[in-house]
mmCIF file as gemmi writes it, N, C-alpha and C atoms, coordinates in Angstrom:
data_model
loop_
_atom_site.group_PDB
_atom_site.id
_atom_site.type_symbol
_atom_site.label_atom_id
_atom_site.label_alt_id
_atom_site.label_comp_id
_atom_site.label_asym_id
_atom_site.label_entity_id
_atom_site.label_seq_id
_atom_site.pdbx_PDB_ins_code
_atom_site.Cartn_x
_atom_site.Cartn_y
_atom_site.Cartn_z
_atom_site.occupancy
_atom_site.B_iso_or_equiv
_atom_site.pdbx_formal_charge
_atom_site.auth_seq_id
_atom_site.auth_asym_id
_atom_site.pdbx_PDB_model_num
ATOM 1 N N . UNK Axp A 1 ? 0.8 -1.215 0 1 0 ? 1 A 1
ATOM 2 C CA . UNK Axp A 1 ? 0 0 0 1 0 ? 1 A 1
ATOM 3 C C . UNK Axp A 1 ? 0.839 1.274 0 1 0 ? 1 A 1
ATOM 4 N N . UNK Axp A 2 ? 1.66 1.2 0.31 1 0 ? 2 A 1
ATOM 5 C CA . UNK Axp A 2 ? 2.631 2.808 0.56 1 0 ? 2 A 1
ATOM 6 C C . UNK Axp A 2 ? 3.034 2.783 -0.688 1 0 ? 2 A 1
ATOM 7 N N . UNK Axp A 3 ? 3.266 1.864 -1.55 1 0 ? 3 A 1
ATOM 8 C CA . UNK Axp A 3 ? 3.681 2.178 -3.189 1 0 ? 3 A 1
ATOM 9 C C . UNK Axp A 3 ? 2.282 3.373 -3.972 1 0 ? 3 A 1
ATOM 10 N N . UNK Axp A 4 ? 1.514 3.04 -3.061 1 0 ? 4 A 1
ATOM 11 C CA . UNK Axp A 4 ? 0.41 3.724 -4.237 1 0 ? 4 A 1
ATOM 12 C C . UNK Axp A 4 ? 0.549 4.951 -3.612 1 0 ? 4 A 1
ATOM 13 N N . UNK Axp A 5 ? 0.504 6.177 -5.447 1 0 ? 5 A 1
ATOM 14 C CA . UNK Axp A 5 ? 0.577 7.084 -4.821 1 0 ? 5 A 1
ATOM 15 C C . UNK Axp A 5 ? -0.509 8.264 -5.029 1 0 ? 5 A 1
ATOM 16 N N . UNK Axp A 6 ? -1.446 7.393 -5.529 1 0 ? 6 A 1
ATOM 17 C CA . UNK Axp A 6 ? -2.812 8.34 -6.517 1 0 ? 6 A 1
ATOM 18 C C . UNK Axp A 6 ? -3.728 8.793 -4.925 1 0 ? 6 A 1
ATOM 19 N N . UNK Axp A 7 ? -3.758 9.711 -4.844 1 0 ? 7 A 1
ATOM 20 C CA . UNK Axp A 7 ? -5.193 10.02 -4.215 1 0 ? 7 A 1
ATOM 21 C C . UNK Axp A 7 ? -5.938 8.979 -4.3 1 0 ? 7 A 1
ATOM 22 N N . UNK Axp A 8 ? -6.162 8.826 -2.818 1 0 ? 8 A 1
ATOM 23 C CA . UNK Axp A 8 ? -7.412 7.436 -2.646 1 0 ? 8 A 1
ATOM 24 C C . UNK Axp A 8 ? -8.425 8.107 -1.995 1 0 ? 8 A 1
ATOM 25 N N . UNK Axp A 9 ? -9.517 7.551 -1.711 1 0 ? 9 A 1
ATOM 26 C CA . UNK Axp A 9 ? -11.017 7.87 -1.304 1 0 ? 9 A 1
ATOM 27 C C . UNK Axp A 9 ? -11.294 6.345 -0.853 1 0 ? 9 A 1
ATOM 28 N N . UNK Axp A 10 ? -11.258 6.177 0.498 1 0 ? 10 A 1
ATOM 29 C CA . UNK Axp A 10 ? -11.58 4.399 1.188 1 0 ? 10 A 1
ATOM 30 C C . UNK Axp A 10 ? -12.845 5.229 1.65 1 0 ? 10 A 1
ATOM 31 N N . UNK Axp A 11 ? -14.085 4.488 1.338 1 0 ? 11 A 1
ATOM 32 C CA . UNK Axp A 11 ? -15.24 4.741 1.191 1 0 ? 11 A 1
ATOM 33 C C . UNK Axp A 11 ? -16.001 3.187 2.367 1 0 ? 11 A 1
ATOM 34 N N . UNK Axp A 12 ? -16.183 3.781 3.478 1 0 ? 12 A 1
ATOM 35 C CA . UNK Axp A 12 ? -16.977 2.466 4.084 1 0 ? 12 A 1
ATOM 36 C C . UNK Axp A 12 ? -17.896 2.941 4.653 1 0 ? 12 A 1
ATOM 37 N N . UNK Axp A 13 ? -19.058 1.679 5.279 1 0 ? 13 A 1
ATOM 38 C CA . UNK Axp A 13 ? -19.585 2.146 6.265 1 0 ? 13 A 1
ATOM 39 C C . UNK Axp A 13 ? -18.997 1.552 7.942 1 0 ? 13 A 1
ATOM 40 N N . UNK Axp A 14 ? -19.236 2.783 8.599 1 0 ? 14 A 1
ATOM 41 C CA . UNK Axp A 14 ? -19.064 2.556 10.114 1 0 ? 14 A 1
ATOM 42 C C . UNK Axp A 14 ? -19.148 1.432 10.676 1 0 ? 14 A 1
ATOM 43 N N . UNK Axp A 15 ? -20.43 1.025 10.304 1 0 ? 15 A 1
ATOM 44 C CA . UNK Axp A 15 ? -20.696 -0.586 11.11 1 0 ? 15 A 1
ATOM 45 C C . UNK Axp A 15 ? -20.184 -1.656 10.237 1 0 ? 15 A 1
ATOM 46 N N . UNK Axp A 16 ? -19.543 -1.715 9.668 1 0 ? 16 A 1
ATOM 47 C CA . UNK Axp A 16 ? -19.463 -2.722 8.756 1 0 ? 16 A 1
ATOM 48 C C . UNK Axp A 16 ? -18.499 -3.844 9.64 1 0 ? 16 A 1
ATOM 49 N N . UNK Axp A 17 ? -18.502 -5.012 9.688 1 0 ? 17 A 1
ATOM 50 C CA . UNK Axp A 17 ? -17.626 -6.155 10.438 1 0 ? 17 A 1
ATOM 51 C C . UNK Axp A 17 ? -16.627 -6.761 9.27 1 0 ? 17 A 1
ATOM 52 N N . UNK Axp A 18 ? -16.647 -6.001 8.039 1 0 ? 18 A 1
ATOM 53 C CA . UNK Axp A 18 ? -15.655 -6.848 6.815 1 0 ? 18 A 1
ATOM 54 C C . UNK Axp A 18 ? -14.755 -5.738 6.862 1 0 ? 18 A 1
ATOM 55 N N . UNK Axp A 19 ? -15.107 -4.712 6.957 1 0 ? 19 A 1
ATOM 56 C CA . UNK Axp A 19 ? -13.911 -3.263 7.197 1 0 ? 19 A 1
ATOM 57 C C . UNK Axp A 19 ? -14.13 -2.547 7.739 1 0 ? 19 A 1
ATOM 58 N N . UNK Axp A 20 ? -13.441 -2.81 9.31 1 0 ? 20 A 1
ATOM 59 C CA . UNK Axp A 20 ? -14.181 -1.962 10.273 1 0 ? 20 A 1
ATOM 60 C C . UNK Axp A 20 ? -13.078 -0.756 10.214 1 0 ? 20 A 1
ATOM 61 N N . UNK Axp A 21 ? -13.397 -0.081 11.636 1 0 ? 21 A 1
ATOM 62 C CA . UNK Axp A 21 ? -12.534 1.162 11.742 1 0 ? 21 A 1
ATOM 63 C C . UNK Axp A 21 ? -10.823 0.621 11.753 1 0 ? 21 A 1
ATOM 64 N N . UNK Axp A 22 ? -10.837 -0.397 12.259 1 0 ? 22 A 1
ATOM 65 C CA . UNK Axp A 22 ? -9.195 -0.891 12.724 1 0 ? 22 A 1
ATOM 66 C C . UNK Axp A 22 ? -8.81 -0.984 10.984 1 0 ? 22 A 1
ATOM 67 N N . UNK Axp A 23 ? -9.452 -1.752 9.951 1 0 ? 23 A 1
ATOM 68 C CA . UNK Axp A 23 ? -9.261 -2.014 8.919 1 0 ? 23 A 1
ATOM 69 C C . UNK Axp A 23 ? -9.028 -0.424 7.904 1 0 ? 23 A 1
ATOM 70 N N . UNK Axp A 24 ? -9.816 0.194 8.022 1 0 ? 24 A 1
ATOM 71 C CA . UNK Axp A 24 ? -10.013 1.722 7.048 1 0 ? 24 A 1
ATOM 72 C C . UNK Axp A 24 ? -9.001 2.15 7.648 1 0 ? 24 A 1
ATOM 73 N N . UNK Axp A 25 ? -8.756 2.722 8.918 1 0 ? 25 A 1
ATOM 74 C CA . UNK Axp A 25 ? -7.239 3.035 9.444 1 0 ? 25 A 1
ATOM 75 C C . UNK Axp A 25 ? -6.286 2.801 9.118 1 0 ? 25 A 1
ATOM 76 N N . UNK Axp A 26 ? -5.923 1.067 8.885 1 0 ? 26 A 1
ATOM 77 C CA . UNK Axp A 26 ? -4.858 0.617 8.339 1 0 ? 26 A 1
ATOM 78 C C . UNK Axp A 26 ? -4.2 1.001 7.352 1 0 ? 26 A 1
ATOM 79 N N . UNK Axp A 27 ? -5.287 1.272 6.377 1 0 ? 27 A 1
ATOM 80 C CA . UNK Axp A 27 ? -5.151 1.735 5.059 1 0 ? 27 A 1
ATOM 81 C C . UNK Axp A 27 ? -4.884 2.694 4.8 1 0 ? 27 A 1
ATOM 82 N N . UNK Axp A 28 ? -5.268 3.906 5.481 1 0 ? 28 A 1
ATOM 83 C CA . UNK Axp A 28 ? -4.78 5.106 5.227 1 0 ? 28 A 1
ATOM 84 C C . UNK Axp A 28 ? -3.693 5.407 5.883 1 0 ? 28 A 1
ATOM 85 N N . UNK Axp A 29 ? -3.348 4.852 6.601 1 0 ? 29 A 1
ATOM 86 C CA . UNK Axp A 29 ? -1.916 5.123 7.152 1 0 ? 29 A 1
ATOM 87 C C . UNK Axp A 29 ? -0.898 4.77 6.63 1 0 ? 29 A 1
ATOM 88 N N . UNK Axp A 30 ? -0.943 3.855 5.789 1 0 ? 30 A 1
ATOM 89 C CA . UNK Axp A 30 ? -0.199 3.527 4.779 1 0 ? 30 A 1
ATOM 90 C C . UNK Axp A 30 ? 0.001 3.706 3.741 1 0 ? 30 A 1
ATOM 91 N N . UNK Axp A 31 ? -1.521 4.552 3.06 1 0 ? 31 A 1
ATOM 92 C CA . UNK Axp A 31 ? -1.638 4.895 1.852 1 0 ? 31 A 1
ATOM 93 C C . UNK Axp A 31 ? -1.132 6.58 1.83 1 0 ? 31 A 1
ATOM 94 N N . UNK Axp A 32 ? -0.05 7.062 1.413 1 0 ? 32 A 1
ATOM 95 C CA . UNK Axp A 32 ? 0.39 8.458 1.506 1 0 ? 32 A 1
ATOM 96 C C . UNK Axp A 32 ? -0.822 9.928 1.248 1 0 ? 32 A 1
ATOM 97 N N . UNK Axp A 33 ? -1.044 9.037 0.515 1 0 ? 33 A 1
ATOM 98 C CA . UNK Axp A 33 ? -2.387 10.114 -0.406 1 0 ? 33 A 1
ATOM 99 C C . UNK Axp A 33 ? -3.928 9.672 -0.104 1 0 ? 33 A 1
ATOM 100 N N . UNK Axp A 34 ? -4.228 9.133 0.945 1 0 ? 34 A 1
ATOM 101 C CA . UNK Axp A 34 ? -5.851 8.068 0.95 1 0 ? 34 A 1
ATOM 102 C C . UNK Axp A 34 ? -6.786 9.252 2.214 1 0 ? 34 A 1
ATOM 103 N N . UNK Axp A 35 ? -7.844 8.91 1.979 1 0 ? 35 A 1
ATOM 104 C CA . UNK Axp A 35 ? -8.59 9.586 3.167 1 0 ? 35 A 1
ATOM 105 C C . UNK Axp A 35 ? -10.054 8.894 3.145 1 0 ? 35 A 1
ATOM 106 N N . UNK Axp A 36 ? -10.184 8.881 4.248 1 0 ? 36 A 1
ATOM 107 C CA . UNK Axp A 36 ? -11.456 7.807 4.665 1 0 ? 36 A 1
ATOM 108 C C . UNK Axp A 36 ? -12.32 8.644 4.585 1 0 ? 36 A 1
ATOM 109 N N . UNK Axp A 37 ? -14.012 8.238 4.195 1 0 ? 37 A 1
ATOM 110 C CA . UNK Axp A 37 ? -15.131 8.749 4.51 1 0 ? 37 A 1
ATOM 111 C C . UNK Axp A 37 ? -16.358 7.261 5.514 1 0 ? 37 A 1
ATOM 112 N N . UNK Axp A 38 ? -15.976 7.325 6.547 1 0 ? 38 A 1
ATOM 113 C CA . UNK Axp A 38 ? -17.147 6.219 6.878 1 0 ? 38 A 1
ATOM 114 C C . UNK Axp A 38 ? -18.364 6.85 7.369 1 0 ? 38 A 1
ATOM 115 N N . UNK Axp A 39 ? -19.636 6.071 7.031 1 0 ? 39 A 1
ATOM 116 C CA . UNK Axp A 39 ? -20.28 6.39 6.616 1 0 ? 39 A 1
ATOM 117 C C . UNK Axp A 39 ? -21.505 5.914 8.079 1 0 ? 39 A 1
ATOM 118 N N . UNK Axp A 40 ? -21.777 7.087 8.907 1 0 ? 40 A 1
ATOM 119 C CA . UNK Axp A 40 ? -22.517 6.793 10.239 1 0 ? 40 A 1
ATOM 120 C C . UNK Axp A 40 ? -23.646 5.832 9.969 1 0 ? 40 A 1
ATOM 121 N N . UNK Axp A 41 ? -23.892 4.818 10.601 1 0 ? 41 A 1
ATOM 122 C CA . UNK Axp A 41 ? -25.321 3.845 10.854 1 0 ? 41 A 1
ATOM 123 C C . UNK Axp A 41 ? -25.511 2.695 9.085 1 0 ? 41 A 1
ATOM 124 N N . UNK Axp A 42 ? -24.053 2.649 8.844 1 0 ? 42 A 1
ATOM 125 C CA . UNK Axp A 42 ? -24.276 1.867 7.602 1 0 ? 42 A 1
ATOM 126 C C . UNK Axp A 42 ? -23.54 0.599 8.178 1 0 ? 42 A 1
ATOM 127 N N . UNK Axp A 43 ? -23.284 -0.641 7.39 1 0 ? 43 A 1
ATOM 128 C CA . UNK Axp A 43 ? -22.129 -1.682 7.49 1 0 ? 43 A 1
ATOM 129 C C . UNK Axp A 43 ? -21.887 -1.695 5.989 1 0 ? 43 A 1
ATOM 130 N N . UNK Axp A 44 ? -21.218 -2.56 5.771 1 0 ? 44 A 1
ATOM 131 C CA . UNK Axp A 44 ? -20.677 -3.229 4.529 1 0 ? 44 A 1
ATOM 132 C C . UNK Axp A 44 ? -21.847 -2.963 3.493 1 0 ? 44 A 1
ATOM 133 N N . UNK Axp A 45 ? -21.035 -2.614 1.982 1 0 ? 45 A 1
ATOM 134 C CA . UNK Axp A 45 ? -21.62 -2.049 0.981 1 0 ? 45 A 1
ATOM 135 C C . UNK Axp A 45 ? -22.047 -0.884 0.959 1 0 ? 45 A 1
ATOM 136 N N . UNK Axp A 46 ? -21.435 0.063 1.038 1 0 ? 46 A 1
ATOM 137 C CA . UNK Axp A 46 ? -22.548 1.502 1.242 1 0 ? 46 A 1
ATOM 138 C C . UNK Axp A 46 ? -22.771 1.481 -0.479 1 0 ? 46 A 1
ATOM 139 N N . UNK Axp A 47 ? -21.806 1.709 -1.414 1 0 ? 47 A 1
ATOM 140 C CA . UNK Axp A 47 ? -21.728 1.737 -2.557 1 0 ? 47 A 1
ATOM 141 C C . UNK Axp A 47 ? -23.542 1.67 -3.276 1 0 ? 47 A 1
ATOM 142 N N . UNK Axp A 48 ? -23.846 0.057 -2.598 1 0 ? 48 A 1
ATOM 143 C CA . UNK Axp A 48 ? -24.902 -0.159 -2.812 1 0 ? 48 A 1
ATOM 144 C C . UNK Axp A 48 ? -26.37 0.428 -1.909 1 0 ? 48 A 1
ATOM 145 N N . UNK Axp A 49 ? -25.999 0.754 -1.111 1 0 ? 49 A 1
ATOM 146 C CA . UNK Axp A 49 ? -27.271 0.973 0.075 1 0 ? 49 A 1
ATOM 147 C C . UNK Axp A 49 ? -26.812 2.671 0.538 1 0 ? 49 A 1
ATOM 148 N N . UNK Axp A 50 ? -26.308 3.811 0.429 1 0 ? 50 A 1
ATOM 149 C CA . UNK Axp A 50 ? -25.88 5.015 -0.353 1 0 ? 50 A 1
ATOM 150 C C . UNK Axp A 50 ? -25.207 5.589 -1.685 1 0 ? 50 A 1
ATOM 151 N N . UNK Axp A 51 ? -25.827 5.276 -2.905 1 0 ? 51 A 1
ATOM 152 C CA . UNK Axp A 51 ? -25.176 5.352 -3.824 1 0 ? 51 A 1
ATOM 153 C C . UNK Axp A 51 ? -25.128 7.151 -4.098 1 0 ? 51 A 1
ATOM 154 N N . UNK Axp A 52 ? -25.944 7.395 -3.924 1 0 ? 52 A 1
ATOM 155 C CA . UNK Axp A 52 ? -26.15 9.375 -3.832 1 0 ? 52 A 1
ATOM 156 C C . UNK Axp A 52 ? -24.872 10.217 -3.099 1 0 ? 52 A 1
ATOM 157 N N . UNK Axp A 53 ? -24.876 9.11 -1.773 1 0 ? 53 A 1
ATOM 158 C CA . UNK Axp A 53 ? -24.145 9.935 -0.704 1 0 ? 53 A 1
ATOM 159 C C . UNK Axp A 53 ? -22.243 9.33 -1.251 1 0 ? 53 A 1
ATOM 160 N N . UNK Axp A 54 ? -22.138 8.502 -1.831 1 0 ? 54 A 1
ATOM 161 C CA . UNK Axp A 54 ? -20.862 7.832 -2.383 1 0 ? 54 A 1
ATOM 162 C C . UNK Axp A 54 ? -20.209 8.305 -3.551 1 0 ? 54 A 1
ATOM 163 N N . UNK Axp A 55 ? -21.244 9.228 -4.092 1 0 ? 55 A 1
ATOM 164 C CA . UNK Axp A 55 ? -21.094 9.745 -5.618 1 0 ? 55 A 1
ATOM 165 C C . UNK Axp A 55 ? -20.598 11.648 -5.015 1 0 ? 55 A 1
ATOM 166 N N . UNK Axp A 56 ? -21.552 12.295 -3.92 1 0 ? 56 A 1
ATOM 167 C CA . UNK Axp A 56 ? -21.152 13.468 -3.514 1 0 ? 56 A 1
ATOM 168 C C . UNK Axp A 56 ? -19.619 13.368 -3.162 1 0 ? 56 A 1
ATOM 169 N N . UNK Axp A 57 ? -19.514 12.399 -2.021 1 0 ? 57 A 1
ATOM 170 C CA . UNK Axp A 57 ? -18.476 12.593 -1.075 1 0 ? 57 A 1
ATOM 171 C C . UNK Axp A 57 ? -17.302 12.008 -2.27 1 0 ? 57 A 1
ATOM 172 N N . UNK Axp A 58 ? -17.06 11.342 -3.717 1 0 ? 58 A 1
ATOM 173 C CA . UNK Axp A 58 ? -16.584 11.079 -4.587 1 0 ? 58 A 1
ATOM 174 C C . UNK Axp A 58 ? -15.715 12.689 -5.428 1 0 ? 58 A 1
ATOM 175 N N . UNK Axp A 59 ? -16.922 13.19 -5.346 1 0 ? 59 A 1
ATOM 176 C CA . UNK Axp A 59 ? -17.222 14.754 -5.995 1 0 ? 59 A 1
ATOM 177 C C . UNK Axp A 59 ? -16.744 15.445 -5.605 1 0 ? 59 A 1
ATOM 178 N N . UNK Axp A 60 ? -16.593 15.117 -4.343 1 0 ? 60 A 1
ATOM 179 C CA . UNK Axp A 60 ? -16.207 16.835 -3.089 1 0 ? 60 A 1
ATOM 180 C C . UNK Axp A 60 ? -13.914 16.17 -3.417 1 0 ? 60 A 1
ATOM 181 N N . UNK Axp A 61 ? -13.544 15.055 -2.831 1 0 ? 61 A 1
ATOM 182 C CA . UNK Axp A 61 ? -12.842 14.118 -3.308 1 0 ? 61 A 1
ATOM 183 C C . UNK Axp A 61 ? -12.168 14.493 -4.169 1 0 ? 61 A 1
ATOM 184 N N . UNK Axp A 62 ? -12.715 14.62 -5.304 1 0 ? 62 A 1
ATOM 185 C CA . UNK Axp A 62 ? -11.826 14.968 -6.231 1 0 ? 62 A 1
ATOM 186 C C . UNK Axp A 62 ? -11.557 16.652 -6.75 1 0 ? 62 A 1
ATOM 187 N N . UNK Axp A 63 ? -12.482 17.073 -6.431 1 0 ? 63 A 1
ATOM 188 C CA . UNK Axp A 63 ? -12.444 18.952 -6.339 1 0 ? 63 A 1
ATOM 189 C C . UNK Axp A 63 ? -11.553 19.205 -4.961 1 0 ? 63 A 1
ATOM 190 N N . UNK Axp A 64 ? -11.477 18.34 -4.613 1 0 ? 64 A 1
ATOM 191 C CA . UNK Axp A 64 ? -10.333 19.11 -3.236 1 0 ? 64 A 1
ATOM 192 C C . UNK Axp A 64 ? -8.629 18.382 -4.001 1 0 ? 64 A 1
ATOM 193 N N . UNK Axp A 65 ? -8.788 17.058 -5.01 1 0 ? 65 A 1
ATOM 194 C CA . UNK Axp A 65 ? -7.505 16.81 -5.439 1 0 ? 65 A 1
ATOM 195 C C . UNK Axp A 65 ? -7.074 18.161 -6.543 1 0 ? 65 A 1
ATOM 196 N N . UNK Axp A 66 ? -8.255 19.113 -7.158 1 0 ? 66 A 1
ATOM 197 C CA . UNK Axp A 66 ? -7.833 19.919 -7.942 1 0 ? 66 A 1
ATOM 198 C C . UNK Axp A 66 ? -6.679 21.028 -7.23 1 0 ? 66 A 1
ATOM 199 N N . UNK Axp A 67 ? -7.004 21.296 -5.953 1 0 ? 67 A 1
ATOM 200 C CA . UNK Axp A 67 ? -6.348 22.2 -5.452 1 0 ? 67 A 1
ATOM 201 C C . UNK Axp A 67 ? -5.263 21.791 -4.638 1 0 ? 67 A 1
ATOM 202 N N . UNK Axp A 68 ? -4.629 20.564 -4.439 1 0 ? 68 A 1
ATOM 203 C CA . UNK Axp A 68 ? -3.524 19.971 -4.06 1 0 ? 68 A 1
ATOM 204 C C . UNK Axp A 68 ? -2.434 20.098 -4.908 1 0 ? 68 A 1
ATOM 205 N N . UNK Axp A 69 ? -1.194 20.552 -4.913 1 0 ? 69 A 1
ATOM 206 C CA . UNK Axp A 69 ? -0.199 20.662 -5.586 1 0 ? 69 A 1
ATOM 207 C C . UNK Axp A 69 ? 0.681 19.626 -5.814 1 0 ? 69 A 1
């Protein structure tokens, strides 16, 4: 994971037991460029069960990579 160096977006939900908080943590701590959005009162899949709210916070995501140097 520290090889990658693209802007990441780890997209979960909160409750989820397949990637919990210990798991999304992991990842961004390792990932130089990553930033978590978890997602209050969801588990596993938000993708599917917030697709609206996955597509904003996607949006906002990448308009904040415009202004990173």
């Amino acid at each position: 994971l520290p090889d990658i160096k693209t802007p990441t977006l780890i997209l979960g939900g909160a409750d989820s037991q397949i990637a919990d908080e210990s798991h999304r943590t992991a990842m961004r701590e390792r990932m130089p460029r990553a930033r978590v959005a978890a997602f209050e009162g969801y588990g596993h899949g938000v993708n599917l069960l917030a697709p609206e709210r996955c597509v904003a916070e996607l949006r906002a995501f990448i308009a904040e990579q415009g202004s990173v140097a």
